[in-house]
C-alpha positions in Angstrom: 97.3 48.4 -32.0 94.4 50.8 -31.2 96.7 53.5 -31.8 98.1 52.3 -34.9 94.4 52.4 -36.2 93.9 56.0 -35.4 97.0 57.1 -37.1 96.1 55.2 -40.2 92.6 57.0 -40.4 93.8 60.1 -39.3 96.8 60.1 -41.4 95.0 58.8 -44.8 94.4 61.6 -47.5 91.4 62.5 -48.2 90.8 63.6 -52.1 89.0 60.4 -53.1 86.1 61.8 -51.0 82.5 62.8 -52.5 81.1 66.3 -52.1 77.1 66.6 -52.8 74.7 68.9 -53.3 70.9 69.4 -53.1 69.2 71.2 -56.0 65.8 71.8 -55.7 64.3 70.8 -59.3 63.1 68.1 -61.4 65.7 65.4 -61.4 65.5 64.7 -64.9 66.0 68.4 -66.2 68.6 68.8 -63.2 70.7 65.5 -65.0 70.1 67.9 -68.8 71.3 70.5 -66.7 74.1 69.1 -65.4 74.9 67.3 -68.4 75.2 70.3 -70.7 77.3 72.3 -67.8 79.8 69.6 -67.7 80.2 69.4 -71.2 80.5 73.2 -72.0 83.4 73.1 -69.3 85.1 69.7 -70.3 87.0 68.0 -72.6 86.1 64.4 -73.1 83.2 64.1 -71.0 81.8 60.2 -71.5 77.6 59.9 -69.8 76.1 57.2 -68.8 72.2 57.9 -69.6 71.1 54.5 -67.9 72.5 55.8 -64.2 72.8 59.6 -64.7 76.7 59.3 -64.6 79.7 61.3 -65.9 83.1 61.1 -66.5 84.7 64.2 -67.4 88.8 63.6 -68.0 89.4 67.6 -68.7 87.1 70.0 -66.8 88.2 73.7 -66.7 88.0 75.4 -63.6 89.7 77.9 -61.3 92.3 74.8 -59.8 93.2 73.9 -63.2 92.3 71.0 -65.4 90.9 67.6 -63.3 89.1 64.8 -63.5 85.5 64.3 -62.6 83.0 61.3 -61.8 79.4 63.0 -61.6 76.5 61.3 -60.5 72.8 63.1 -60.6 69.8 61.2 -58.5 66.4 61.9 -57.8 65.9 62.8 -54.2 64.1 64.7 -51.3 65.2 66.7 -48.9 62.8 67.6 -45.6 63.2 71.5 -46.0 63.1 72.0 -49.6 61.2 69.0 -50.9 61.5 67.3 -54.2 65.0 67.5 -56.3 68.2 65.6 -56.9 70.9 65.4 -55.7 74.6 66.1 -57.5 77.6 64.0 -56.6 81.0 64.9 -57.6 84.3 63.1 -56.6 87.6 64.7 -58.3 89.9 62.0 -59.1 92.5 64.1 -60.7 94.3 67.1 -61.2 96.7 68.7 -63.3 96.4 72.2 -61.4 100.1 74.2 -61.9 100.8 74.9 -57.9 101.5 71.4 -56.5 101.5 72.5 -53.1 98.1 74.2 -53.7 97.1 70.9 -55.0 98.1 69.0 -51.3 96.3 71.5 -49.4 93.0 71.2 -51.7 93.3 67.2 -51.4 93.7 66.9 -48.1 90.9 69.4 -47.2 88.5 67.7 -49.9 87.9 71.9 -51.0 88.6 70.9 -54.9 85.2 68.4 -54.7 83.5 70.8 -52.4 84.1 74.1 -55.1 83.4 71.9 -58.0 79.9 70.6 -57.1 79.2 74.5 -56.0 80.2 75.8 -59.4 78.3 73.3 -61.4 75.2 73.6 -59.1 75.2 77.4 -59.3 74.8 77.2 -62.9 72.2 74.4 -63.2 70.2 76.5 -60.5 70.7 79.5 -63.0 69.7 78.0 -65.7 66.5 77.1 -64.0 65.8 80.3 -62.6 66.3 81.6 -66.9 63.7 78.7 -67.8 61.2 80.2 -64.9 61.8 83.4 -65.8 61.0 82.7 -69.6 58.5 80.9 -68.5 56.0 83.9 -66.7 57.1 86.2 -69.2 53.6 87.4 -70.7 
């Protein structure tokens, strides 16, 4: 029975899991942020301004066209401080290599990549606001 268990755990996919990410910023300019990087990739994107939730059916990116939930919330972090906190679970794919698309699922890499690419840019376009910012 024990071992039955194990197997089932073991032996379960894994591309329903969440991949987060820290951002070190105010968590209501990180959700703008996020907001307007999800919709300049995506097609369809629906937000929920109440709970700082997406759903994105079409984003672009380098694995093809998938399907998004995205979740921004306020929180700190012990190093860094102050920020928020950027959840993304992909819940599909239409990528054109489906054996690509197995090996991406079962190591969770597609949520992993995604919540990198859209955290790069909301960090970027931070860094552009600072930067305009102490500009005599």
């Amino acid at each position: 029975m024990k071992l039955a268990f194990v197997l089932l755990v073991l032996a379960m996919p894994c591309s329903a899991q969440t991949a987060d990410m820290f951002i070190k910023s105010d968590p209501v300019q990180c959700w703008l942020d996020t907001k307007d990087v999800v919709h300049r990739h995506s097609i369809n994107a629906i937000d929920d301004e109440t709970t700082h939730t997406m759903k994105a059916e079409r984003y672009s990116s380098m694995q093809g066209d998938l399907s998004l939930l995205v979740h921004v919330s306020a929180d700190t972090d012990k190093k860094k401080g102050a920020g928020c906190r950027l959840y993304v679970s992909v819940v599909g794919s239409g990528s054109l290599s489906n054996r690509g698309d197995t090996i991406n699922s079962f190591r969770g890499s597609s949520n992993t990549r995604v919540v990198h690419q859209i955290a790069d840019e909301v960090m970027a376009l931070q860094k552009q606001r600072e930067k305009k910012a102490n500009k005599p």
